[in-house]
N, CA and C atoms as a LAMMPS dump frame, in Angstrom:
ITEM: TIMESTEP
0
ITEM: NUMBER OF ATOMS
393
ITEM: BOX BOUNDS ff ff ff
-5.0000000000000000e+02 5.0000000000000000e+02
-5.0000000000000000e+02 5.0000000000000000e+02
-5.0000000000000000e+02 5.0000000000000000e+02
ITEM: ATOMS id mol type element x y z
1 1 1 N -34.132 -268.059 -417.522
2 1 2 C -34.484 -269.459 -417.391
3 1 3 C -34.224 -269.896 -415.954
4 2 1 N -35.091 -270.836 -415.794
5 2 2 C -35.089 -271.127 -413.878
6 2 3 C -34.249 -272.343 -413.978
7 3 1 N -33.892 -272.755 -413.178
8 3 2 C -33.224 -274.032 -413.024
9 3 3 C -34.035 -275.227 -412.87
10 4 1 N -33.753 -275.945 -413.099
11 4 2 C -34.459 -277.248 -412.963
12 4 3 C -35.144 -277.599 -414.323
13 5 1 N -35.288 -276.322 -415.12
14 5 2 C -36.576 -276.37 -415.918
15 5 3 C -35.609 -276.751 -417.858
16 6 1 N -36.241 -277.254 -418.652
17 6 2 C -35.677 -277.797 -419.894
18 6 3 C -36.2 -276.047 -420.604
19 7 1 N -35.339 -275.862 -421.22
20 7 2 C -34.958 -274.411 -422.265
21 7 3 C -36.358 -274.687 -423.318
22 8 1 N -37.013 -273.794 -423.319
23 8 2 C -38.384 -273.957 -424.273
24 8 3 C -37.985 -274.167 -425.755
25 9 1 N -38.337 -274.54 -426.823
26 9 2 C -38.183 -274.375 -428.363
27 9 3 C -38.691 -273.353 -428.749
28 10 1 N -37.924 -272.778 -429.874
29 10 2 C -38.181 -271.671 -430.49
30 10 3 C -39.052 -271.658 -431.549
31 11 1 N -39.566 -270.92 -431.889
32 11 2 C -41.275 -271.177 -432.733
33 11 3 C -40.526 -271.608 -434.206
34 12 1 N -39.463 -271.19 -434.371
35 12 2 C -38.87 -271.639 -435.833
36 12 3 C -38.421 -273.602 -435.62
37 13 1 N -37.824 -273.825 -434.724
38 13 2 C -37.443 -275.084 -434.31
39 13 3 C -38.621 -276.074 -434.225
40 14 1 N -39.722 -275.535 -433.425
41 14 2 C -41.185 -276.001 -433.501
42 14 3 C -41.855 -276.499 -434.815
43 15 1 N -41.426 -275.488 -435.488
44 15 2 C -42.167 -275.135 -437.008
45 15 3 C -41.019 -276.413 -438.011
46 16 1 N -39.882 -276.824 -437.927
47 16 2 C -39.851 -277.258 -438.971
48 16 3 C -39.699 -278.619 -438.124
49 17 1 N -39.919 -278.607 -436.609
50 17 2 C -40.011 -280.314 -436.483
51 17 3 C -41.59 -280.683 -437.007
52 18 1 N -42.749 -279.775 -436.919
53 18 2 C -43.763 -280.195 -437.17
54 18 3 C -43.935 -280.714 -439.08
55 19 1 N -43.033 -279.449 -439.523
56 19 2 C -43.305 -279.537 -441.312
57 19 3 C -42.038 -281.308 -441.729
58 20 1 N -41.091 -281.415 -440.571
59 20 2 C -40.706 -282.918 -440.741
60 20 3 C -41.584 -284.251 -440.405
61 21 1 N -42.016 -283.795 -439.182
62 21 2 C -43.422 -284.792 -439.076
63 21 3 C -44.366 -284.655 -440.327
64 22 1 N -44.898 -283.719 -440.803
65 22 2 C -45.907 -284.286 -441.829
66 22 3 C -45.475 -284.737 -442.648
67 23 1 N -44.414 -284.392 -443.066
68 23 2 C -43.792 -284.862 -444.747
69 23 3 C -43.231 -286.494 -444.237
70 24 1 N -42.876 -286.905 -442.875
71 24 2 C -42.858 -288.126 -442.851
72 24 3 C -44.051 -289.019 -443.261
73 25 1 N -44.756 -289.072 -442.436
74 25 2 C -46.466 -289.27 -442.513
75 25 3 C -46.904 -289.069 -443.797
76 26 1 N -46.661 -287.893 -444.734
77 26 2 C -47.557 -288.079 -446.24
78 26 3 C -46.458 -289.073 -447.072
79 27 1 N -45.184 -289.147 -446.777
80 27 2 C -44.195 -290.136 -447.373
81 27 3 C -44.977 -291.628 -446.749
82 28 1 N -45.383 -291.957 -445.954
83 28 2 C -45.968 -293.029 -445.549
84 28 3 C -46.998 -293.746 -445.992
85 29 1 N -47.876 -292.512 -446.142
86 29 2 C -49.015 -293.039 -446.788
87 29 3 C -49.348 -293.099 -448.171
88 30 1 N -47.945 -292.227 -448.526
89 30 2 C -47.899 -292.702 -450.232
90 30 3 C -47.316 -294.009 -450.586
91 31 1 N -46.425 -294.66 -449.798
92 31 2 C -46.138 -295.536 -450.044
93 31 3 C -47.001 -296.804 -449.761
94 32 1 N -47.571 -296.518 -448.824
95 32 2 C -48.747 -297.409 -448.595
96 32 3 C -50.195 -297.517 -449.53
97 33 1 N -50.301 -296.475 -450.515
98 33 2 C -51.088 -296.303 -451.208
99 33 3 C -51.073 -297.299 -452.407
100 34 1 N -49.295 -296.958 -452.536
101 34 2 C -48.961 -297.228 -453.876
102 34 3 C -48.725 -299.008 -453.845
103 35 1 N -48.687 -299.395 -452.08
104 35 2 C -48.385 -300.524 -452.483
105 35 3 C -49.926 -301.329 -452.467
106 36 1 N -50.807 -300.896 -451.831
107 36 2 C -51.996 -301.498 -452.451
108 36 3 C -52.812 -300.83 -453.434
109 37 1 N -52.591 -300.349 -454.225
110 37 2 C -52.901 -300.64 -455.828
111 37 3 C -52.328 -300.95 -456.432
112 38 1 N -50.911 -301.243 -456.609
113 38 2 C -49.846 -302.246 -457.052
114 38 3 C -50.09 -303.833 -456.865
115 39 1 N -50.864 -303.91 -455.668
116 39 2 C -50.757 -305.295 -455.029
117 39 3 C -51.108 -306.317 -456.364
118 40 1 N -52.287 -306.207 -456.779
119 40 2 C -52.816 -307.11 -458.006
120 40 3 C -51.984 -306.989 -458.867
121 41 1 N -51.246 -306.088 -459.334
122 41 2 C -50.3 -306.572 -460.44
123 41 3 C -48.892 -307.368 -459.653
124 42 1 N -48.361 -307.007 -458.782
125 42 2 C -47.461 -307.705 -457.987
126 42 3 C -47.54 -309.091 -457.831
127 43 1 N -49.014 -309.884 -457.254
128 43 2 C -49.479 -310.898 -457.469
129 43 3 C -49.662 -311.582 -458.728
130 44 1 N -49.688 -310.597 -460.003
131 44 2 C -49.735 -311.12 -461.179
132 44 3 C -48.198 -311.333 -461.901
133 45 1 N -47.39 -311.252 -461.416
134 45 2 C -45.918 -310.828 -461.258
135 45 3 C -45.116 -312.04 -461.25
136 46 1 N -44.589 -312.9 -461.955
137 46 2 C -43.546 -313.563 -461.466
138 46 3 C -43.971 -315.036 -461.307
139 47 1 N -45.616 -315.437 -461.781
140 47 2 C -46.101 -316.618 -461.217
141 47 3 C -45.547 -318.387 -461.402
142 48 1 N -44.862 -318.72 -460.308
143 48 2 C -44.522 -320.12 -460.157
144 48 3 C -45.222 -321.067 -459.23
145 49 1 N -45.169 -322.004 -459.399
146 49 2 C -45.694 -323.45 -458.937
147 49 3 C -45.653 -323.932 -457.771
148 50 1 N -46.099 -323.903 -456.508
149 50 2 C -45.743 -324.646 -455.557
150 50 3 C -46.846 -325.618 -455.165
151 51 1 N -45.98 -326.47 -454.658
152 51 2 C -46.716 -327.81 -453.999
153 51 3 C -46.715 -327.9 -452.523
154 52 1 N -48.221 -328.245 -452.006
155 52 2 C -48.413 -328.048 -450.794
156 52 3 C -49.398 -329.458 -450.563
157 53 1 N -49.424 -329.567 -449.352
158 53 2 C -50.768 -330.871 -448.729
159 53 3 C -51.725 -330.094 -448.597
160 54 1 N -52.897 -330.22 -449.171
161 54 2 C -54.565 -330.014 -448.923
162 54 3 C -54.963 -330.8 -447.999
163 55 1 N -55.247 -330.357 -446.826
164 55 2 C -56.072 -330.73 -445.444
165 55 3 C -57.015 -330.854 -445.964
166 56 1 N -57.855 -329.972 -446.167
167 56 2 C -59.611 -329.753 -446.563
168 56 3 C -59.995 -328.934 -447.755
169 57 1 N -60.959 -328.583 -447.922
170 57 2 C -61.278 -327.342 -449.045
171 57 3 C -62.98 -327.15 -448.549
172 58 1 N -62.803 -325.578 -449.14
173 58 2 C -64.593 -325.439 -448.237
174 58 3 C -64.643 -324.502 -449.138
175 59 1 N -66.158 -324.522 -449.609
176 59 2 C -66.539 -323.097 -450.905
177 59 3 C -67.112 -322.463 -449.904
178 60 1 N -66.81 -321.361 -449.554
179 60 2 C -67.209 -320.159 -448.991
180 60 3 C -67.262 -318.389 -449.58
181 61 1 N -68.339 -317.596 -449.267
182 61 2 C -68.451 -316.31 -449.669
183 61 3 C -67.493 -315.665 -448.848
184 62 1 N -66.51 -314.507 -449.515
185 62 2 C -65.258 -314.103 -448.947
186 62 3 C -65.111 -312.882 -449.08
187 63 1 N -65.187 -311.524 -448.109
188 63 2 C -64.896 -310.223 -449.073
189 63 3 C -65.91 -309.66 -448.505
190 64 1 N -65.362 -308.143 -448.838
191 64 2 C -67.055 -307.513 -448.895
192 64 3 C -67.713 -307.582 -450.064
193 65 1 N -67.322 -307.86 -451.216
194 65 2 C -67.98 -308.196 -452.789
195 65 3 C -69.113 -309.366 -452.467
196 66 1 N -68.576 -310.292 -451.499
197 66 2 C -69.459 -311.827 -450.991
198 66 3 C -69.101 -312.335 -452.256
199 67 1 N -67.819 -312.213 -453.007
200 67 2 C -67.396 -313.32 -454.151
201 67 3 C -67.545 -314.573 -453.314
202 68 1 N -67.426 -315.459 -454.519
203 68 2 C -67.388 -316.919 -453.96
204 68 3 C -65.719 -317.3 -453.859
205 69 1 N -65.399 -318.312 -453.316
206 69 2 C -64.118 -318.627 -453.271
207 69 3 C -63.569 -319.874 -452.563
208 70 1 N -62.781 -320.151 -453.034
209 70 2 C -62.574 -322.029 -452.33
210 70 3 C -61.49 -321.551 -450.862
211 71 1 N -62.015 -322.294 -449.987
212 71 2 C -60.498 -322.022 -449.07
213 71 3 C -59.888 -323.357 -448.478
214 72 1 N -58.272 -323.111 -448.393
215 72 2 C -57.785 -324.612 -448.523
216 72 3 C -56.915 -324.839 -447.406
217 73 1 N -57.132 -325.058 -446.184
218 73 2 C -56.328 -325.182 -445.196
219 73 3 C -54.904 -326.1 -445.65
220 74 1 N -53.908 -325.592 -445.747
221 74 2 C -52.821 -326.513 -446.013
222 74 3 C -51.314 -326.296 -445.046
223 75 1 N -50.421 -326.856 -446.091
224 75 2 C -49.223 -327.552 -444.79
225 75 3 C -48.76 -325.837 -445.151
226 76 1 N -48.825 -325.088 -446.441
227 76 2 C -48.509 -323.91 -446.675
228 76 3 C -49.435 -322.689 -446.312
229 77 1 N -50.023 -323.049 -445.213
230 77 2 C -51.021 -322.303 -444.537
231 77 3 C -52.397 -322.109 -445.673
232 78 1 N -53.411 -321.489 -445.251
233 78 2 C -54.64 -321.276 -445.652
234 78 3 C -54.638 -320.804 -447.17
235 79 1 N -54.896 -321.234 -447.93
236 79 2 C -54.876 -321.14 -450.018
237 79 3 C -56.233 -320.45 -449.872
238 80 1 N -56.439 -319.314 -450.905
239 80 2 C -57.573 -319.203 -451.471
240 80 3 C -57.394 -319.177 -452.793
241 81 1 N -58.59 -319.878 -453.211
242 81 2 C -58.839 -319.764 -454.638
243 81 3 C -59.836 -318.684 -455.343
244 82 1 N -60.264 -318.095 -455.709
245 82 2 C -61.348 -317.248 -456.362
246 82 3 C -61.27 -317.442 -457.64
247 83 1 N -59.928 -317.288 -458.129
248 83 2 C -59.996 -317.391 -459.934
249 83 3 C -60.708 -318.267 -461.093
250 84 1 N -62.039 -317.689 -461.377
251 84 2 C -62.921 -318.671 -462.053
252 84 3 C -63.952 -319.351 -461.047
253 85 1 N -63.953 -318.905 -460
254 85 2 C -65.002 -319.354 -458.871
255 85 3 C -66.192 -318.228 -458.651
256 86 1 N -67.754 -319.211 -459.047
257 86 2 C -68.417 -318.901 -458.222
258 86 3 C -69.379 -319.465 -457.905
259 87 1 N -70.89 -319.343 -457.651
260 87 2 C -71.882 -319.623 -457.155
261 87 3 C -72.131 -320.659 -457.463
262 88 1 N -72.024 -320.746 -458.628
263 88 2 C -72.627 -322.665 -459.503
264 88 3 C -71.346 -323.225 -459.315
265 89 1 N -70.047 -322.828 -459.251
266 89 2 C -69.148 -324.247 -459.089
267 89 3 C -68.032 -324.368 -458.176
268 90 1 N -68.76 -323.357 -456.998
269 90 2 C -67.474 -323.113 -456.056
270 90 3 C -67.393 -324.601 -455.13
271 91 1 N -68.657 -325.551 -455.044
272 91 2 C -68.365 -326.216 -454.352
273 91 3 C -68.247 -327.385 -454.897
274 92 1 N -68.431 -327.466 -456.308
275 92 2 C -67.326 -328.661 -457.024
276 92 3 C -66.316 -328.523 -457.202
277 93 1 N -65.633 -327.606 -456.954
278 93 2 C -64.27 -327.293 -456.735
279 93 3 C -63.364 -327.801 -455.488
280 94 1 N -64.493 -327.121 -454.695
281 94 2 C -63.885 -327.775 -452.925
282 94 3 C -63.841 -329.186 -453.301
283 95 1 N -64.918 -329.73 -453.983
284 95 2 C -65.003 -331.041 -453.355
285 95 3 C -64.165 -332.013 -454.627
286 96 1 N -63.031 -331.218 -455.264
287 96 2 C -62.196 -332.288 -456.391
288 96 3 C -61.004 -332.456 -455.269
289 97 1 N -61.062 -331.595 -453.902
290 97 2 C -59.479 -331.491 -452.822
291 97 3 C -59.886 -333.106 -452.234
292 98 1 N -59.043 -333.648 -452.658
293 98 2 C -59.135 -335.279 -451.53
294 98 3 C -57.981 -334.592 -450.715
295 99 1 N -58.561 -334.87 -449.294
296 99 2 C -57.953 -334.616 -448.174
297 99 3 C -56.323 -335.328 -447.702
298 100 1 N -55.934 -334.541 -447.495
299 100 2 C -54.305 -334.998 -447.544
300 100 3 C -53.55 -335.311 -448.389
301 101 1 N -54.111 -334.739 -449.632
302 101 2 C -53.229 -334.835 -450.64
303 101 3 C -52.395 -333.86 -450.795
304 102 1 N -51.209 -333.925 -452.193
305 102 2 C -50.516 -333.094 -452.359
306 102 3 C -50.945 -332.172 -453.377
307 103 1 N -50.879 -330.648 -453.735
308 103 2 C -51.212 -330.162 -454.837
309 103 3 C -50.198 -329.485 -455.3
310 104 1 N -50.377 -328.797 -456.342
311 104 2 C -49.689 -327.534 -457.07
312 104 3 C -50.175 -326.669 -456.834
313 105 1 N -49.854 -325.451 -456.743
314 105 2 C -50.895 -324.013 -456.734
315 105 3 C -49.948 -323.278 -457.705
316 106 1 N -50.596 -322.072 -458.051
317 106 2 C -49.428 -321.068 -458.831
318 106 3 C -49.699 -319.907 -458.14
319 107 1 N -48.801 -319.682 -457.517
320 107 2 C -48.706 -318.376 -457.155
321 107 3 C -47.904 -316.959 -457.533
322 108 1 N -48.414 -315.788 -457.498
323 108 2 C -47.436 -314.729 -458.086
324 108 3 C -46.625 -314.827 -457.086
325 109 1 N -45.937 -313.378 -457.327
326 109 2 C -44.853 -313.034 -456.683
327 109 3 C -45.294 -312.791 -454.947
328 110 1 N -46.502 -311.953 -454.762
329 110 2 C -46.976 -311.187 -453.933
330 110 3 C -47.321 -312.245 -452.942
331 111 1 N -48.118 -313.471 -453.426
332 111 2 C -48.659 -314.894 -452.613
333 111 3 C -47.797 -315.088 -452.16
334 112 1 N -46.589 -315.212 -452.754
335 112 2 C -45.471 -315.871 -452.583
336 112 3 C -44.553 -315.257 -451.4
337 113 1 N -44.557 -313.903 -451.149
338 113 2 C -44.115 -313.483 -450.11
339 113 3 C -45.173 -313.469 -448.489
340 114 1 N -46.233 -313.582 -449.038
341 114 2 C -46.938 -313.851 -447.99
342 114 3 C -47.075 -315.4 -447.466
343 115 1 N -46.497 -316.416 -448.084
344 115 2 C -46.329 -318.1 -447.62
345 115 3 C -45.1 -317.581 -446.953
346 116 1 N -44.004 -317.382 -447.484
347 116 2 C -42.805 -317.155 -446.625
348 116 3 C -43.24 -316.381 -445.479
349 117 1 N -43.922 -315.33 -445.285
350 117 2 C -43.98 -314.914 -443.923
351 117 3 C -44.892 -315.188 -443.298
352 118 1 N -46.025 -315.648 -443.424
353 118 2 C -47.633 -316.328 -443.274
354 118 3 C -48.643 -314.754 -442.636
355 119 1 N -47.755 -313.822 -442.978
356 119 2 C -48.726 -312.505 -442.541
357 119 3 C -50.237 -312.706 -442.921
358 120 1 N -50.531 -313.37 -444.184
359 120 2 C -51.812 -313.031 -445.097
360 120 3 C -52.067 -314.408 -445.872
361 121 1 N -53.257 -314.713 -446.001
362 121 2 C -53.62 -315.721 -446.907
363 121 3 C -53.184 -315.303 -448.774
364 122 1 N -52.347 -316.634 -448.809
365 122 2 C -52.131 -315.992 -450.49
366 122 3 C -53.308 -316.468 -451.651
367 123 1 N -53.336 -316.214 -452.473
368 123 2 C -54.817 -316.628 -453.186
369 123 3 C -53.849 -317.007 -454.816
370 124 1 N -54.234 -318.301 -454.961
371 124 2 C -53.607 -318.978 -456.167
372 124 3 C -54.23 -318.529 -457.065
373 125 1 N -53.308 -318.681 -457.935
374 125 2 C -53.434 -318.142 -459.537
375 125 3 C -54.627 -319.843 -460.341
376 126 1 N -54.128 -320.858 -459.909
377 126 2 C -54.161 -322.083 -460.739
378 126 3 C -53.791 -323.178 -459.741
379 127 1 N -54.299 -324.517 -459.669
380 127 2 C -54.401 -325.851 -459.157
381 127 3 C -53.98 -326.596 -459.962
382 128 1 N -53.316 -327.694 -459.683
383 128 2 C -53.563 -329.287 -460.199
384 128 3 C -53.173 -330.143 -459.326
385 129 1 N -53.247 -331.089 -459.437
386 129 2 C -52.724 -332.404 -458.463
387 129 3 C -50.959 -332.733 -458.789
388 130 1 N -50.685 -332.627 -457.661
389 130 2 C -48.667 -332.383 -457.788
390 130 3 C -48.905 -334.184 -458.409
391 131 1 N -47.59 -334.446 -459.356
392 131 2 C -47.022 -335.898 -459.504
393 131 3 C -46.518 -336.455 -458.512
């Protein structure tokens, strides 16, 4: 070995940092697998009530499906609705939101962690007008 120079790895040392790298990486993407096909039941998980201010509401096509779906700019960031929404009554829906009001939404568990961190739009289970 010359000086200056870093001591090479040995093909066995090589070999099981590479077989630790993959098994990290397939541990990764299983978990990532598992958490979006879990997601819909997660969201179906745990569902409670929150009350938020409705800015606006707009029926818009959402997705690559082009479902229909209400979207609700609020004080709890952006609501979507889809559940029971579509073509014939997505925009009598938008238009029951009087602006600046307060509502209820129901959200699962999954919505519910996405208002606390605002990573993602959460999509309500259910509406009504808060008391």
């Amino acid at each position: 070995m010359r000086p200056g120079r870093p001591a090479a790895l040995s093909p066995r040392v090589t070999k099981r940092i590479g077989t630790i790298a993959i098994s990290v990486i397939l541990v990764v993407v299983a978990l990532a697998a598992t958490f979006i096909f879990s997601a819909p039941a997660l969201d179906r998980a745990d569902e409670q009530w929150v009350t938020c201010e409705a800015y606006s509401a707009h029926a818009v096509v959402a997705g690559r499906a082009a479902e229909w779906a209400v979207e609700i700019p609020s004080s709890c960031g952006t609501i979507w609705l889809s559940n029971g929404v579509d073509s014939g009554n997505a925009r009598a829906i938008a238009r029951d939101f009087s602006p600046h009001s307060r509502y209820r939404f129901q959200f699962g568990w999954l919505s519910r962690v996405y208002l606390q961190l605002r990573v993602s739009s959460p999509n309500a289970q259910a509406w009504r007008p808060a008391p």
